[in-house]
Each structure stands twice: as C-alpha cells, then as structure tokens.
N, C-alpha and C positions, 0 to 999 in steps of 0.2 A: 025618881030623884030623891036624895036623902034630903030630910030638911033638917036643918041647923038651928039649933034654938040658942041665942047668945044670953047672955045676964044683961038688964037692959044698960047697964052703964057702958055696957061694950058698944049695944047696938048706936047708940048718944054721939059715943066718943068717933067711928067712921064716919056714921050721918055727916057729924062736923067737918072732919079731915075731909071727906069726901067733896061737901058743897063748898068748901073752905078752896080745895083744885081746884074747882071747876070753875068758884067766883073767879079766881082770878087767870085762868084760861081766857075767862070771857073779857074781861078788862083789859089782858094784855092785847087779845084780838080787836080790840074796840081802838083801843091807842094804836095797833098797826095799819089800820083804817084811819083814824083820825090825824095822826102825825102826816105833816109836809114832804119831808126831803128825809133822803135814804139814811144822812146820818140822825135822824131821830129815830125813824124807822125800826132800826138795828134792835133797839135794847127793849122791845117790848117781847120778843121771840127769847128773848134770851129773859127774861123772868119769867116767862110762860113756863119755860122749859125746867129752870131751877126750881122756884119757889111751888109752882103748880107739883111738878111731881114730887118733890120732898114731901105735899102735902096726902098725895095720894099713898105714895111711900109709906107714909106712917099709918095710915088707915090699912092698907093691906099686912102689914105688920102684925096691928094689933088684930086685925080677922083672924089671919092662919094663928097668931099664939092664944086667942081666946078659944077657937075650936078645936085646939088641942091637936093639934097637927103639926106642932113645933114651932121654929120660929122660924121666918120668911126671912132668910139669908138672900134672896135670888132680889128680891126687890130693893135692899140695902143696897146689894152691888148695884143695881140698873140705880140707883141713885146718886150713887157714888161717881158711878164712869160717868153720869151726865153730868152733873156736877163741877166735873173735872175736862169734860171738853169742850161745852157751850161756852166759857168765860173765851178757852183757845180760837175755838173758832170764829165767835164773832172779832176777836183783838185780829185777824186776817183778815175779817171779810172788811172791818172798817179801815185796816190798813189799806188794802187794796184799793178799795174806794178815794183813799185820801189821796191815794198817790195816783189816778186814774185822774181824780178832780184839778189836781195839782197841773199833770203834763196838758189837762185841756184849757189851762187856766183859769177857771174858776176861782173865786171868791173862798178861798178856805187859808186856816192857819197856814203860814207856811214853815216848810221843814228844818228842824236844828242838825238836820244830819249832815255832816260834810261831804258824803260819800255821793248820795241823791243831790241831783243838778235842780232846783228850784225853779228856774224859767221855763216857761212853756214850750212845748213842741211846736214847729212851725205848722200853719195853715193846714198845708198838704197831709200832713201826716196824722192830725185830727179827724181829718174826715175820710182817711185809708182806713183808722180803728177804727171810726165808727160805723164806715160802712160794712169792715171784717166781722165787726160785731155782732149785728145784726143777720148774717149768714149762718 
C-alpha cells in the first residue's frame, strides 16, 4: 500500500471535517432516539444527512486535492444530489404523515387546503388501514 504523507495543516483540517460528521451523525441519532412522536422524529435524519455529509464532503475534498490527485468532483456531486433530495423527501414523508394523522383524526394542525376534506374517516375505515397497514 502507498502511504500518503499530507502537510500537517491538511492532516488538522480532515481530522476536524471528519470528527465534525461524525459529531453530528451521532447527535442527530441520539435526537432520533430521544424525540417523541414521528413529527419530531423527521428532522433529525434529515440534518444527519445534510450537514453530516457536507461535513465529510469537505474533508474528502481537501484529501484527494492535497494528495494531488485532483480535485474530488464525485463527492461535491454526492453532496449536492443530497442536499437537494432530503429537504424533498422528508417535505413527503411529513406530508403524508399529516395527512395520514388528519384522516385518523388525531390532534394535528388542521389543513388550509380547500381541496383535502378536513374530517375524519369514519370508524370502519380507520381500522381497514390500519389493519392494511400492518400486512
């Protein structure tokens, strides 16, 4: 294996990026454990995802342009597309939920949309999805 010998300001500046992901890897997993109810849940995955890897992102960056192997275009993009889907997906996945919460009636905001019907599904058809669900 070749070994890499960086200039030590290089090896500093990863170290940080590096432990800098991974703190907050471990923090958003701690808040996805610790939080209640699904809508708190949501947005600890979704800083995990952003700010964790932007943080790794820039560490692998400055590795491959410090060893002289060019610059790490492949991991901008992987930061970019995340960046750019997790805000999408989770803004679905909380939609869904809301509107999942809504038709069982549950205790949530209720909806400004004229289009979506605001009252609950009757009885019977609460416990058809939830027992479809569960299959």
């Amino acid at each position: 294996m070749n070994e890499i010998t960086l200039p030590l300001w290089a090896e500093v500046l990863i170290a940080v990026l590096v432990l800098g992901g991974s703190i907050v890897a471990l923090l958003g997993s701690l808040g996805l454990m610790r939080l209640k109810s699904y809508f708190e849940r949501v947005h600890s995955p979704s800083i995990i995802a952003t700010m964790g890897c932007w943080l790794i992102m820039w560490a692998t960056f400055v590795f491959f342009s410090a060893t002289g192997q060019g610059l790490a275009l492949h991991a901008l993009l992987i930061a970019i597309f995340i960046a750019v889907t997790v805000p999408i997906t989770t803004i679905f996945l909380m939609r869904a939920a809301l509107f999942r919460a809504r038709r069982a009636g549950r205790d949530v905001p209720p909806s400004i949309s004229r289009i979506v019907r605001n009252e609950p599904l009757p009885e019977e058809a609460v416990t058809a999805d939830s027992e479809a669900s569960k299959s």
